[in-house]
Structures are given as structure tokens and as C-alpha cells.
PDB file as gemmi writes it, atoms N, CA and C in Angstrom:
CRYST1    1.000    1.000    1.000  90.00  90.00  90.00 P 1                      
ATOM      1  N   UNK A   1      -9.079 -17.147 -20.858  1.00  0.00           N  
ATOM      2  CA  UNK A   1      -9.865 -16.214 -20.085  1.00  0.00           C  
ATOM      3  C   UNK A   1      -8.987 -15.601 -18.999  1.00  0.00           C  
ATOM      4  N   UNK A   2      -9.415 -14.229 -18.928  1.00  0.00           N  
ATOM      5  CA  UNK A   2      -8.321 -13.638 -17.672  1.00  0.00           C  
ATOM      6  C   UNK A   2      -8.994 -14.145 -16.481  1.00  0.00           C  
ATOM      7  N   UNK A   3      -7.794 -14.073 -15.388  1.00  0.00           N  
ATOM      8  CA  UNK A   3      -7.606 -14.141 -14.521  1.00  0.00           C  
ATOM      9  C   UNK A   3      -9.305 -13.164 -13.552  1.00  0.00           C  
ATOM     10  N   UNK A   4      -9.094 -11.917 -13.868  1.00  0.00           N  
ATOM     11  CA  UNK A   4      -9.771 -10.966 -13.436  1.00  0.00           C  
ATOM     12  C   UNK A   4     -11.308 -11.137 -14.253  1.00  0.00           C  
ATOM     13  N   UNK A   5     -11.482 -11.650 -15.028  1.00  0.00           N  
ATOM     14  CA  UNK A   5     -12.609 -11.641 -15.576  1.00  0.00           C  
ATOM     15  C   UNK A   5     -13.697 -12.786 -15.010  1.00  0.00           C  
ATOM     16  N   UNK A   6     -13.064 -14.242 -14.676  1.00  0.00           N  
ATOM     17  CA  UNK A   6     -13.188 -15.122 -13.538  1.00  0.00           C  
ATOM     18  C   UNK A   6     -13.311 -14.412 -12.167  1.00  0.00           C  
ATOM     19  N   UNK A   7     -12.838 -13.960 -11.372  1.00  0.00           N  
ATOM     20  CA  UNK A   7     -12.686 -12.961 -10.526  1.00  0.00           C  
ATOM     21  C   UNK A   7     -14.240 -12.207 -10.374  1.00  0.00           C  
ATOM     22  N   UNK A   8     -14.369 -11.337 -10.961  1.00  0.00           N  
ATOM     23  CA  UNK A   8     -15.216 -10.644 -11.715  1.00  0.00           C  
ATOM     24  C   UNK A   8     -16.721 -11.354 -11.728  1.00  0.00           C  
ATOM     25  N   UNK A   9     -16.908 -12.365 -12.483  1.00  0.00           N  
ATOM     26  CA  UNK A   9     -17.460 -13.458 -12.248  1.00  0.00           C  
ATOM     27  C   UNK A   9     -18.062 -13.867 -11.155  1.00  0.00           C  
ATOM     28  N   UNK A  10     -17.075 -14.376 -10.262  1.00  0.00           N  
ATOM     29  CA  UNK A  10     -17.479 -15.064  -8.906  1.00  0.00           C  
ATOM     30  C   UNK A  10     -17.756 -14.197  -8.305  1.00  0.00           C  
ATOM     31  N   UNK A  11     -17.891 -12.879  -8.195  1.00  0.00           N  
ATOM     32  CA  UNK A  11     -18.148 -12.004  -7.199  1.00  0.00           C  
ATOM     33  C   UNK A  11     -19.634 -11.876  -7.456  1.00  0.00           C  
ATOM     34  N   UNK A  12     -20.147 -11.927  -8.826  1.00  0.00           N  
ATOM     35  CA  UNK A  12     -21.397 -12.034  -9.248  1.00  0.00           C  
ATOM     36  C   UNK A  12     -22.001 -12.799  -8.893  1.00  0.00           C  
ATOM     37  N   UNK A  13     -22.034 -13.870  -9.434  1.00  0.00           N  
ATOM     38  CA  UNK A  13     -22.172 -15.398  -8.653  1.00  0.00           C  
ATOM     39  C   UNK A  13     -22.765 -15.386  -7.319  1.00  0.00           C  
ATOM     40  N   UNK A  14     -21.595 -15.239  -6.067  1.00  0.00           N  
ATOM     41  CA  UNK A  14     -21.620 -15.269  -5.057  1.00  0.00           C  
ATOM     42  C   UNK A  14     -23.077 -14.187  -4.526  1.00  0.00           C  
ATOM     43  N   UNK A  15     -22.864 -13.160  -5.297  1.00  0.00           N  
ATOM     44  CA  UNK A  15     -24.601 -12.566  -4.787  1.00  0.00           C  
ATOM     45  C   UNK A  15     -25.437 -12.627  -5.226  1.00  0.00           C  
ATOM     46  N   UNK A  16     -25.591 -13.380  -6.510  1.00  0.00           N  
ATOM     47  CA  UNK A  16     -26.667 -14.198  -6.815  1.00  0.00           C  
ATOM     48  C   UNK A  16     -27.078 -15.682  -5.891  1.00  0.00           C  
ATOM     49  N   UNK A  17     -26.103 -16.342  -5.355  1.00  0.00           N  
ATOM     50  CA  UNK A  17     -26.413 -17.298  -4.820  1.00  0.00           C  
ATOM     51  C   UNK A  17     -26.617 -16.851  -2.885  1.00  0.00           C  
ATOM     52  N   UNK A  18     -25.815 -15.962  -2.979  1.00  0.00           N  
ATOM     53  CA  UNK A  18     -26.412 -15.356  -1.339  1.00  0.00           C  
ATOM     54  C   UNK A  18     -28.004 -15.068  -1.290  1.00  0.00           C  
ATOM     55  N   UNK A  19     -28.178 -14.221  -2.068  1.00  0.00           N  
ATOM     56  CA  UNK A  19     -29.759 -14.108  -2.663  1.00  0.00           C  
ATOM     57  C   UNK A  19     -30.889 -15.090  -2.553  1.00  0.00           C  
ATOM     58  N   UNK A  20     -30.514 -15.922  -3.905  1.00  0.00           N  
ATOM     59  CA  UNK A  20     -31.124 -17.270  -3.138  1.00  0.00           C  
ATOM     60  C   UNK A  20     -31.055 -17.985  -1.617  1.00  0.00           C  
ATOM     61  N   UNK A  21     -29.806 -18.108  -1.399  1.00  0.00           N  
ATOM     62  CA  UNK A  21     -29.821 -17.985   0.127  1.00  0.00           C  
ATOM     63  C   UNK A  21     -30.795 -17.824   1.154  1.00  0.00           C  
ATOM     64  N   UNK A  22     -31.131 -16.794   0.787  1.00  0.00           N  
ATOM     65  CA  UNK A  22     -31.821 -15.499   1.690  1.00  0.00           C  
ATOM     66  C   UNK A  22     -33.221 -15.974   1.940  1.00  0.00           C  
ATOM     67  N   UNK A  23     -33.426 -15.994   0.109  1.00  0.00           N  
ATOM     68  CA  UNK A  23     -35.051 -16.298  -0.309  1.00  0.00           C  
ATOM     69  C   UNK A  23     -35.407 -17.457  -0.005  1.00  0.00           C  
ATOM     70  N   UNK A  24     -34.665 -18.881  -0.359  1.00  0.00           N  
ATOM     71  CA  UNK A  24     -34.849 -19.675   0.288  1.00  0.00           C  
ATOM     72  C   UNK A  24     -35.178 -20.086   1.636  1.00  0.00           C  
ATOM     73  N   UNK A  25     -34.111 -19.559   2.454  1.00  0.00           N  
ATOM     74  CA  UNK A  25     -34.335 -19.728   4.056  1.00  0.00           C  
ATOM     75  C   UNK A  25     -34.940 -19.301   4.730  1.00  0.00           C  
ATOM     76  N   UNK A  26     -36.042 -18.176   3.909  1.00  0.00           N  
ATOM     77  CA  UNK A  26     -36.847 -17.745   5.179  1.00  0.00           C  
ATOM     78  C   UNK A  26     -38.048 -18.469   5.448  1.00  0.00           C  
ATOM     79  N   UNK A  27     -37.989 -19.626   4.593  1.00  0.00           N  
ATOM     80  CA  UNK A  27     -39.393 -19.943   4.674  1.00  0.00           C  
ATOM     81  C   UNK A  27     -39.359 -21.559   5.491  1.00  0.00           C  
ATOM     82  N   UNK A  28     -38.214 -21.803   5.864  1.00  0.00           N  
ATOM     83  CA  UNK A  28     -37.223 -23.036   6.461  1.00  0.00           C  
ATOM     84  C   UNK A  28     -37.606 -22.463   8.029  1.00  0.00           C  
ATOM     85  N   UNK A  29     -37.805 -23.704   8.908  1.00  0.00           N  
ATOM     86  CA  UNK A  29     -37.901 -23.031  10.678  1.00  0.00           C  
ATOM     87  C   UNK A  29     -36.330 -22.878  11.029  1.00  0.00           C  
ATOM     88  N   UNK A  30     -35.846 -22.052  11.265  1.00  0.00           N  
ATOM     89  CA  UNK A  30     -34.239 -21.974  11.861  1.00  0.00           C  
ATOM     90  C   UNK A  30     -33.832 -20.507  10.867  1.00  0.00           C  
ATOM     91  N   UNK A  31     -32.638 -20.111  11.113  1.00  0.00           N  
ATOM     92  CA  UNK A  31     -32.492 -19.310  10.101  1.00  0.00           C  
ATOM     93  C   UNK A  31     -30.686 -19.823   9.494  1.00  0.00           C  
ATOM     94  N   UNK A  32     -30.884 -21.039   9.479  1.00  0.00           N  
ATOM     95  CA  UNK A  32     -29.809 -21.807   9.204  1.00  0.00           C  
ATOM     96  C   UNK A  32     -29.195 -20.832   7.239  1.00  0.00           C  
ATOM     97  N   UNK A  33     -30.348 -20.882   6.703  1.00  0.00           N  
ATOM     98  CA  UNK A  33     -30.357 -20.285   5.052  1.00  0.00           C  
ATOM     99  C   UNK A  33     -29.975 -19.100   5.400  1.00  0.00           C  
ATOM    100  N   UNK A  34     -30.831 -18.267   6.063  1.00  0.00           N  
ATOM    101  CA  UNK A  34     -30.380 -16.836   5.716  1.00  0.00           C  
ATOM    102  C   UNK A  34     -28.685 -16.541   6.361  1.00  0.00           C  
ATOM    103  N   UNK A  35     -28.651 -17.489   7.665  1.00  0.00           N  
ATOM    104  CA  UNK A  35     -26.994 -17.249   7.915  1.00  0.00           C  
ATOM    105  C   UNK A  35     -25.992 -17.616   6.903  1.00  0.00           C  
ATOM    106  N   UNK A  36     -26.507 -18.498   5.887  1.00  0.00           N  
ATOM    107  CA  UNK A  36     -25.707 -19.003   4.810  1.00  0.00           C  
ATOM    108  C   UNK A  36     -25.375 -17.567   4.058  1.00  0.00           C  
ATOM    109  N   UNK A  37     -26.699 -17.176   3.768  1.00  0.00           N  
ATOM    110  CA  UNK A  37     -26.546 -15.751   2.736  1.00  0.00           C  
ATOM    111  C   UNK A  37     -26.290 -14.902   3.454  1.00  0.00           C  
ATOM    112  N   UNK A  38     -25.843 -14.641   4.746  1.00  0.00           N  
ATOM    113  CA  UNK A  38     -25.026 -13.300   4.995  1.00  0.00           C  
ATOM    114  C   UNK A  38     -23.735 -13.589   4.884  1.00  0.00           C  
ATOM    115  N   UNK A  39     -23.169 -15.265   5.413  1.00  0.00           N  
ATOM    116  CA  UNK A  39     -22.078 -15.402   5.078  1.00  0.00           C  
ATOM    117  C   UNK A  39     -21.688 -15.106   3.514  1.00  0.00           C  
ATOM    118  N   UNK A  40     -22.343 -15.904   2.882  1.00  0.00           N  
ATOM    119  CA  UNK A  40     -21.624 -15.612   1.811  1.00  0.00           C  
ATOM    120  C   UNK A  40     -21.705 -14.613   0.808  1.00  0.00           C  
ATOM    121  N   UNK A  41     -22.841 -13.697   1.449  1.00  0.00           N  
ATOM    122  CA  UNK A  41     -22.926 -12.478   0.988  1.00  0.00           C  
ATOM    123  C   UNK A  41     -21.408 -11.581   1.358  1.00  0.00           C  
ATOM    124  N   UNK A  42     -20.695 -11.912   2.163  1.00  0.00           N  
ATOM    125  CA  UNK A  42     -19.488 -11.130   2.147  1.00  0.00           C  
ATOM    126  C   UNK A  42     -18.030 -11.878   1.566  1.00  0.00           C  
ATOM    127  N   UNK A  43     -18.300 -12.346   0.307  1.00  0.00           N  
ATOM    128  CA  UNK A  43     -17.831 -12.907  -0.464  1.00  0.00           C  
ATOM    129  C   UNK A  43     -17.656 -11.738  -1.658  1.00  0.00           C  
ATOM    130  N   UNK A  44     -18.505 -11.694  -2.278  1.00  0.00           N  
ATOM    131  CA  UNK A  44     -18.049 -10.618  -3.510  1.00  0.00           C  
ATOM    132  C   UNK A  44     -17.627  -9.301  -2.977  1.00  0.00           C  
ATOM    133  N   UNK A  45     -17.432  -8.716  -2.212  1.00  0.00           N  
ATOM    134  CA  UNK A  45     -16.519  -7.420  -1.982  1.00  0.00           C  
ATOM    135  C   UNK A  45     -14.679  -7.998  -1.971  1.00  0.00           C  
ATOM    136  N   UNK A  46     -14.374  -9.049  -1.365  1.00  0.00           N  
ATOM    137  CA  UNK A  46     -13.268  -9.309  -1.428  1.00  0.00           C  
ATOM    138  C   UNK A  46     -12.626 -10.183  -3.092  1.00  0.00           C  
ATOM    139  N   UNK A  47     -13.863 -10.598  -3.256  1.00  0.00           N  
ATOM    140  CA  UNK A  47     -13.656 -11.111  -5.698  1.00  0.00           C  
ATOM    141  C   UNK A  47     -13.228 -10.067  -6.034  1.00  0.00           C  
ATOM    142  N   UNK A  48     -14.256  -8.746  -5.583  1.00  0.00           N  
ATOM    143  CA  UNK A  48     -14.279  -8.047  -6.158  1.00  0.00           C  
ATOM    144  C   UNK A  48     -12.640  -7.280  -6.293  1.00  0.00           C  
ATOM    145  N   UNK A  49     -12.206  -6.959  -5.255  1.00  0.00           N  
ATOM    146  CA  UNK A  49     -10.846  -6.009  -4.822  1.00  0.00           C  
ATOM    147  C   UNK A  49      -9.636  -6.799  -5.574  1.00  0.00           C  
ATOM    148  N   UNK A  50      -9.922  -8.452  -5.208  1.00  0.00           N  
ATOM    149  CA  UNK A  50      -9.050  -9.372  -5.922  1.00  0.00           C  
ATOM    150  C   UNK A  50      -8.897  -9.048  -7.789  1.00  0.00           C  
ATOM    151  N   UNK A  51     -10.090  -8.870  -7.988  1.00  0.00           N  
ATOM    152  CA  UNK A  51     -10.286  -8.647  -9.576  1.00  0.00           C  
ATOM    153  C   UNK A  51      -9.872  -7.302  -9.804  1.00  0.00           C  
ATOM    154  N   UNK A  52      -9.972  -6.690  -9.577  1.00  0.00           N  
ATOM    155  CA  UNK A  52      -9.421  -5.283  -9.963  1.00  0.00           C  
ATOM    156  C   UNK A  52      -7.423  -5.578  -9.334  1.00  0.00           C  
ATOM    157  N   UNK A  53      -7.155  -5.547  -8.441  1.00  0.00           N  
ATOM    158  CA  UNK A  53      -5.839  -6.092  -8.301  1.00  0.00           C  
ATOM    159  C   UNK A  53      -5.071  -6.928  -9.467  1.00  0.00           C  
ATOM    160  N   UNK A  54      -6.014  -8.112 -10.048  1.00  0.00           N  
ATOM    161  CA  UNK A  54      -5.707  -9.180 -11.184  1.00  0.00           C  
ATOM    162  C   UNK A  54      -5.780  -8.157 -12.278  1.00  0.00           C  
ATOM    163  N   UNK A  55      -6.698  -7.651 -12.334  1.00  0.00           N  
ATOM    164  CA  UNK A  55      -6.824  -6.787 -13.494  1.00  0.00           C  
ATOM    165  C   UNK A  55      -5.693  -5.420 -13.848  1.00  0.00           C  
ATOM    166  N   UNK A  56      -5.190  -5.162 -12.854  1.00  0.00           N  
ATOM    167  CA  UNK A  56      -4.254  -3.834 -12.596  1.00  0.00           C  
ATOM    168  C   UNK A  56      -2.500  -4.453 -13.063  1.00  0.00           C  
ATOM    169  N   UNK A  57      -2.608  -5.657 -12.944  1.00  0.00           N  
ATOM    170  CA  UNK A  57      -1.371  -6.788 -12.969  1.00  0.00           C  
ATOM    171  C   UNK A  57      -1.532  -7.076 -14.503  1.00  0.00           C  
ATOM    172  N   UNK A  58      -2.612  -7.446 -14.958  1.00  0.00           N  
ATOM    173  CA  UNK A  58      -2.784  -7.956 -16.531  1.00  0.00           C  
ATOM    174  C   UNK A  58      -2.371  -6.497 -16.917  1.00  0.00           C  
ATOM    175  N   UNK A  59      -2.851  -5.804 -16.885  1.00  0.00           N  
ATOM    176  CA  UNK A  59      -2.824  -4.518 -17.614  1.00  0.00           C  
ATOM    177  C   UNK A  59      -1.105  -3.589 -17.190  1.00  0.00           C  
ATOM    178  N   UNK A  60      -0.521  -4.049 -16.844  1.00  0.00           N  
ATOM    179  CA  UNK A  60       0.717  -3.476 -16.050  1.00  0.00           C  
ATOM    180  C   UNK A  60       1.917  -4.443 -17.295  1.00  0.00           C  
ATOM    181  N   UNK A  61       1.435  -5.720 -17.050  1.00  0.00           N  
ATOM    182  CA  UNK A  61       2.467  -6.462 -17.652  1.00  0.00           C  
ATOM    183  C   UNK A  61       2.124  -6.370 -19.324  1.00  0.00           C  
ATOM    184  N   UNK A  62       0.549  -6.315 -19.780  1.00  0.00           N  
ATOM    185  CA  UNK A  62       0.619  -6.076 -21.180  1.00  0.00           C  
ATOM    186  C   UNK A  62       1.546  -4.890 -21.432  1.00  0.00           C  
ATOM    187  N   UNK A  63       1.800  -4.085 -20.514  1.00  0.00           N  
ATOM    188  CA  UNK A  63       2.131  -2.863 -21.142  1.00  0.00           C  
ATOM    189  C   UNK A  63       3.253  -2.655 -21.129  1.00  0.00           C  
ATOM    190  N   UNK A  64       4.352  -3.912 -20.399  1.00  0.00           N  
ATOM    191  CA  UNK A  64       5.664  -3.807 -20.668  1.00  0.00           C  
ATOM    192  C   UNK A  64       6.257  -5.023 -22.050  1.00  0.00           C  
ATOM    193  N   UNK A  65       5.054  -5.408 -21.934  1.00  0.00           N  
ATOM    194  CA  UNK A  65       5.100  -6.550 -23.158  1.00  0.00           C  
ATOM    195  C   UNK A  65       5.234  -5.836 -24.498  1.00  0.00           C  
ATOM    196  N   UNK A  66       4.795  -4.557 -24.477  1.00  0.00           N  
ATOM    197  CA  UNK A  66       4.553  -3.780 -25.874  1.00  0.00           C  
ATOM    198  C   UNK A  66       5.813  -3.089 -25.949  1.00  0.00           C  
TER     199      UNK A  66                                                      
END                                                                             
């Protein structure tokens, strides 16, 4: 599996589980949850940049491979 496709992945992930996060904690006294899901809501923009970077590298080196 590539590199970038993992990548790719976790960026998904990560705002699916911020999400829950969110939904979860509001119903908790504190807002201990929802600070979870803003934190880690700023998680997939930086997967994301990483994966396209990984992906720009796979695709750079296949192409000196040929």
C-alpha cells in the first residue's frame, strides 16, 4: 500500500473521529469532548498536504523508474 494512500486515509479518519468527538461531548458537563474534536479536527488538513507531497514523490520516482 502507498505511502500516500495511508496518508489519505488518516486524514479521513481523523474527521470522522473529530466528528464523533463533537457529537459525543456535547452531551458530557465540561466541554472536555468537543475540545478533543477541534483539536483533532486540525489533523486532516496537514494528512492531507503530507499525502499529496507522498503522492507527488511516488509519482516522480515511478517516472524515472520507466
Amino acid at each position: 500500500m502507498k505511502l500516500s494512500t495511508i496518508l489519505y486515509a488518516l486524514g479521513f479518519v481523523s474527521i470522522a473521529i473529530s466528528a464523533a468527538n463533537f457529537l459525543t461531548g456535547k452531551g458530557k458537563t465540561g466541554a472536555e469532548g468537543e475540545r478533543n474534536a477541534l483539536f483533532i479536527g486540525e489533523w486532516p488538513p496537514t494528512f492531507f498536504i503530507l499525502a499529496k507531497a507522498a503522492e507527488d514523490r511516488e509519482r516522480l520516482a515511478q517516472g524515472q523508474s520507466q
